[in-house]
C-alpha positions as CSV (number, residue, x, y, z in Angstrom):
1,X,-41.1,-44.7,-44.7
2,X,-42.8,-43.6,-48.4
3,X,-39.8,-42.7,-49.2
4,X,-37.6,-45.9,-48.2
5,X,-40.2,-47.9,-50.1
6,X,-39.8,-46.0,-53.2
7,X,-36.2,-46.0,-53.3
8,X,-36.6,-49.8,-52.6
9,X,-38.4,-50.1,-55.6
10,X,-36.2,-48.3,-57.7
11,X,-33.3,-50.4,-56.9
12,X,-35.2,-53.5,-57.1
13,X,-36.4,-52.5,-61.2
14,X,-32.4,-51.9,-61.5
15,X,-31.7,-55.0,-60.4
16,X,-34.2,-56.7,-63.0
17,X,-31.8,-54.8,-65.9
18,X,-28.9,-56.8,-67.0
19,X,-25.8,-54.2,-66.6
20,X,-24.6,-52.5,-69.5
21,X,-21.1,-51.4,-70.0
22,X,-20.4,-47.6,-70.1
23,X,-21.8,-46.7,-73.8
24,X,-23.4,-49.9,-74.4
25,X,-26.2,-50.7,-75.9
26,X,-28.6,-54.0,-74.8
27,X,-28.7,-55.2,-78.3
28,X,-24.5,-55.5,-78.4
29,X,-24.9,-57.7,-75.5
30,X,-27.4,-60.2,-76.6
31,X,-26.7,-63.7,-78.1
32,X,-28.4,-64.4,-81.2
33,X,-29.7,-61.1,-83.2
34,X,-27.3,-62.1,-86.0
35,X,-27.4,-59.6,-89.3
36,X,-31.3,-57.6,-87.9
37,X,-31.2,-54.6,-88.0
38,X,-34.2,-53.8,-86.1
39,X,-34.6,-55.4,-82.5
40,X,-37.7,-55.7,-80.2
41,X,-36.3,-56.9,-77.1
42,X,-39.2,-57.8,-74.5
43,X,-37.9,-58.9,-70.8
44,X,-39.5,-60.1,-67.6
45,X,-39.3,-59.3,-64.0
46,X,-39.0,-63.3,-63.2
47,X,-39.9,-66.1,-64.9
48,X,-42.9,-66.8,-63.4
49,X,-44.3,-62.6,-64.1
50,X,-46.6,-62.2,-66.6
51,X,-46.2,-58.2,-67.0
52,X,-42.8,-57.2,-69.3
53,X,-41.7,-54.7,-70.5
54,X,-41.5,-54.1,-74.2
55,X,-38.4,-51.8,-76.2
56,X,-37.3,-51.2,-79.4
57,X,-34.0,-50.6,-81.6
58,X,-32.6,-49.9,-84.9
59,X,-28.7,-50.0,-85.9
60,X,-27.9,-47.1,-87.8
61,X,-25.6,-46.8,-90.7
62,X,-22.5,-46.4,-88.0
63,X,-23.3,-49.7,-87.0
64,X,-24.3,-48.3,-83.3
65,X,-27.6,-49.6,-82.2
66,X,-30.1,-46.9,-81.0
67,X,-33.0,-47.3,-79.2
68,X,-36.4,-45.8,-80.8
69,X,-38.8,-46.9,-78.7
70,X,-38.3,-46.4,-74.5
71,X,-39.9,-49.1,-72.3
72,X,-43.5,-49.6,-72.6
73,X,-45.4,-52.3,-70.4
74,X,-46.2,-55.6,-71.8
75,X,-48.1,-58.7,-71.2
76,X,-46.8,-62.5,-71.5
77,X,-48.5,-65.7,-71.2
78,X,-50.2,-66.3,-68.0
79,X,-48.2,-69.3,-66.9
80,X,-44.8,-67.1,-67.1
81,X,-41.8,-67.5,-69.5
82,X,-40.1,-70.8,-70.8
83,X,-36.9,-71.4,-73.1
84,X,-38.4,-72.8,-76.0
85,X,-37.0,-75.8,-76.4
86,X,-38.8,-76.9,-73.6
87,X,-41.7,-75.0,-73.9
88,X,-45.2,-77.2,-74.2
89,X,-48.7,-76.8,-76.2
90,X,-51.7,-75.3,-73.7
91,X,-49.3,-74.2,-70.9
92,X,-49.8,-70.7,-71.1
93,X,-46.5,-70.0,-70.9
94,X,-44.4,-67.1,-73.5
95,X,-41.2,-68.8,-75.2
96,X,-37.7,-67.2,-74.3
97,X,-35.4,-66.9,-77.0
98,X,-34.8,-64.6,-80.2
99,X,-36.9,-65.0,-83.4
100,X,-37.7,-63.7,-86.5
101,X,-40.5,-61.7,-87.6
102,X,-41.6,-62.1,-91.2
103,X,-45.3,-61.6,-91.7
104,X,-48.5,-59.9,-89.6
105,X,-52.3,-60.1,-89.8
106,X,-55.5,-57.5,-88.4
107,X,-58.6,-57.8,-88.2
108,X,-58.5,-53.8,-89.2
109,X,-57.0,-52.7,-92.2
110,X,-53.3,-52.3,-92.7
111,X,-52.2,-49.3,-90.6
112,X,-49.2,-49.3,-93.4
113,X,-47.0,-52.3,-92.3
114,X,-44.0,-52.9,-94.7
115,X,-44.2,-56.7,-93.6
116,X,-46.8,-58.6,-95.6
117,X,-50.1,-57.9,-93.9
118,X,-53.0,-60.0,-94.2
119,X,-56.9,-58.6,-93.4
120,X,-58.2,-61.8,-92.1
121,X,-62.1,-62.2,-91.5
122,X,-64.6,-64.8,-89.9
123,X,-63.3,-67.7,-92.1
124,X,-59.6,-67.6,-91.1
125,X,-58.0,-69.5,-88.9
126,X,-55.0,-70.6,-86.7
127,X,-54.6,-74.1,-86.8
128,X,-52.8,-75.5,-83.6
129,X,-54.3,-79.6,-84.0
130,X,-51.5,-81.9,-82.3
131,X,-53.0,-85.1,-84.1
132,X,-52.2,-83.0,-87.9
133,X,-48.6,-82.4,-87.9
134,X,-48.5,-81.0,-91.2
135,X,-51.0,-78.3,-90.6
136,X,-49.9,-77.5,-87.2
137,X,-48.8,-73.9,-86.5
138,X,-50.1,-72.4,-89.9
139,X,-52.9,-70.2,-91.2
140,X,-55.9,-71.4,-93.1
141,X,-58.0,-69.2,-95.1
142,X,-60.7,-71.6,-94.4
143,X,-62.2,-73.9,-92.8
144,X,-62.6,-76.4,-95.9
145,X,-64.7,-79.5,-95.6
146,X,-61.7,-81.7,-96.7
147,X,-59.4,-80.4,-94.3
148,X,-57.3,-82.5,-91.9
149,X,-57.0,-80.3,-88.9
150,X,-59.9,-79.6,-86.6
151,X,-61.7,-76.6,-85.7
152,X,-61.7,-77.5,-82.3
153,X,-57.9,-76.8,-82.2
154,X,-57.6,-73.8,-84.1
155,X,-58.0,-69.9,-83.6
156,X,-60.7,-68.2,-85.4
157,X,-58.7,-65.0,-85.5
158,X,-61.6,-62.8,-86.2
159,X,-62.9,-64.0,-83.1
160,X,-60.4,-61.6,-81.2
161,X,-61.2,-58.4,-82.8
162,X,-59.3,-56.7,-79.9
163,X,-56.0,-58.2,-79.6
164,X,-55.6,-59.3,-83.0
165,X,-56.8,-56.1,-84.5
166,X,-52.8,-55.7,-85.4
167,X,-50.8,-58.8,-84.8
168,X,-47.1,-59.6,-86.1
169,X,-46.8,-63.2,-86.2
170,X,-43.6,-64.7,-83.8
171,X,-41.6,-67.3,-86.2
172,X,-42.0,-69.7,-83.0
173,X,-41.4,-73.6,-83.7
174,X,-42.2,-72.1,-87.2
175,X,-43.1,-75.1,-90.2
176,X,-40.9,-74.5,-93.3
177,X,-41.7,-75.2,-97.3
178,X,-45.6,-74.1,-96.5
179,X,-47.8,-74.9,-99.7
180,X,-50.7,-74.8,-100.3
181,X,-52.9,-78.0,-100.7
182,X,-55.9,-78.3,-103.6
183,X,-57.0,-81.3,-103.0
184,X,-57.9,-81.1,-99.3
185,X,-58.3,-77.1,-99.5
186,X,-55.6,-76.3,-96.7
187,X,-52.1,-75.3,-96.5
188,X,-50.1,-77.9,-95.6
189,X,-45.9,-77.9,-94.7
190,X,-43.1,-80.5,-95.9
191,X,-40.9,-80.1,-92.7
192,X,-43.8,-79.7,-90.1
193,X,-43.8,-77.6,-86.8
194,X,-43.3,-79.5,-83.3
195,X,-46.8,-80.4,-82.3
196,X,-45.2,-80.6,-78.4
197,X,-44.2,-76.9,-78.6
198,X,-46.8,-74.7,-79.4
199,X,-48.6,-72.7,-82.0
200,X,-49.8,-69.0,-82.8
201,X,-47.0,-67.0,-80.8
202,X,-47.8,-63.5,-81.6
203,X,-47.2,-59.5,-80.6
204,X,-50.3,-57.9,-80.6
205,X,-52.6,-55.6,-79.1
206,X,-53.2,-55.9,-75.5
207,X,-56.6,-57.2,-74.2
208,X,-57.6,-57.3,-70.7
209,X,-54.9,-59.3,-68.9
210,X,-52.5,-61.8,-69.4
211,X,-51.9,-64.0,-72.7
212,X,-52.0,-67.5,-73.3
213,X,-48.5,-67.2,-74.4
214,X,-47.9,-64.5,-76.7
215,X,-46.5,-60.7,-76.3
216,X,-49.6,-57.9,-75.8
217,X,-49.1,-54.4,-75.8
218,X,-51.0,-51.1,-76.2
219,X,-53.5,-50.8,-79.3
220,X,-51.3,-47.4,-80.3
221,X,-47.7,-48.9,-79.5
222,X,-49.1,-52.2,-81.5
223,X,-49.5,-49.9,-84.4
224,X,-46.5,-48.2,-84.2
225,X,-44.1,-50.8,-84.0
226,X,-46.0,-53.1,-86.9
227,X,-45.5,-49.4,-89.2
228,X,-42.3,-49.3,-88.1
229,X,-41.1,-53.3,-88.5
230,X,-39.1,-53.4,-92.3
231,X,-38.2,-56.8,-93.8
232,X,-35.1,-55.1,-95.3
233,X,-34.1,-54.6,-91.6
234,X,-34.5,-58.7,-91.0
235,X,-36.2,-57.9,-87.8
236,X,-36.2,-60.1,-84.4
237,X,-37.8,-60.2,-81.6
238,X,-35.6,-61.2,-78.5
239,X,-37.8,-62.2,-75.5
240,X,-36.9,-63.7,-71.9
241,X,-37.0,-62.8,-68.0
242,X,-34.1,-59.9,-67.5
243,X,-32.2,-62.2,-65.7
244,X,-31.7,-64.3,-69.0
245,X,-32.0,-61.9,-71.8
246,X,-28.3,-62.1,-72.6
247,X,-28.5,-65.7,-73.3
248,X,-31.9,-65.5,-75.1
């Protein structure tokens, strides 16, 4: 019987893989990795799991994607997986599709990222406020007492010193032509994020259980995949249950 059930379970994880072709890679057969180089590809059990599985790949000068880092377990949001379109603000739930990664933060030092790295402290924040479109989904260096965006709504980062010791931000219903605002003493964006969708969708370092809709792993695999991350490589992130990666 112990061993029935464990071959059970072995073909049940296969089944959670999408087939490859013989001498295929999993990047080849995904939809949207475009020029990267460099692919972290996270996939779920179901859509409604919260634990993943987390790998990694770098195309080589042959043009043949290799994998660098073997499957390592992950954590998503606690309310399961999404596509992001249709994904919704305080729902808990991780955003299926492929994104870039451009920028990271830490409480700790820089470990030696190649991406910009920011050392954020107990004045930095998140801000995620659905009534201040132009501020939504961007950092703040502080909490200024002109600002638009409230408090209430925001992530004081320091305030995680476990998961976001290391943290690589997720360019998730990301704003574009960020500035930076004297007046009011925030950053601000021309062409806001979505306020339906979402904000602060990061990887980072694992804390006790589930997320409230970003990608957690391991303090040491955190570490080594933020070192290993290089903006020359135009890095993505492709994320989604198995049985949708392809399309993700």
């Amino acid at each position: 019987m112990r061993r029935l059930a464990a071959l059970s379970a072995l073909v049940i994880t296969v089944m959670l893989l999408p087939a490859s072709p013989a001498g295929a890679a999993l990047p080849d057969m995904l939809s949207h990795v475009g020029d990267a180089r460099q692919l972290i590809v996270v996939t779920g059990q179901s859509w409604t799991s919260t634990q993943a599985t987390v790998r990694a790949y770098r195309k080589g000068p042959d043009d043949r994607w290799r994998e660098v880092l073997t499957a390592v377990p992950a954590r998503i949001g606690y309310g399961g997986w999404k596509w992001a379109a249709d994904r919704r603000q305080d729902t808990g739930q991780t955003p299926a599709g492929t994104f870039t990664l451009t920028e990271a933060f830490g409480v700790r030092a820089d470990p030696g990222a190649r991406l910009p790295y920011r050392k954020v402290d107990g004045n930095d924040y998140w801000a995620g406020d659905n009534q201040d479109a132009k501020t939504y989904n961007t950092f703040q260096a502080w909490a200024s007492p002109y600002r638009t965006w409230r408090t209430s709504e925001a992530e004081r980062l320091a305030a995680y010193p476990t998961q976001y010791a290391h943290a690589v931000v997720i360019d998730f219903n990301k704003p574009r032509g960020v500035r930076y605002d004297t007046g009011r003493g925030q950053t601000v964006a021309d062409q806001p994020a979505d306020t339906r969708l979402g904000s602060a969708i990061f990887l980072h370092a694992s804390g006790a259980g589930s997320t409230a809709g970003c990608v957690s792993v391991g303090l040491p695999t955190m570490v080594r995949l933020l070192t290993w991350l290089d903006p020359a490589a135009k890095p993505r992130i492709v994320m989604a249950p198995a049985v949708a990666i392809r399309a993700a």
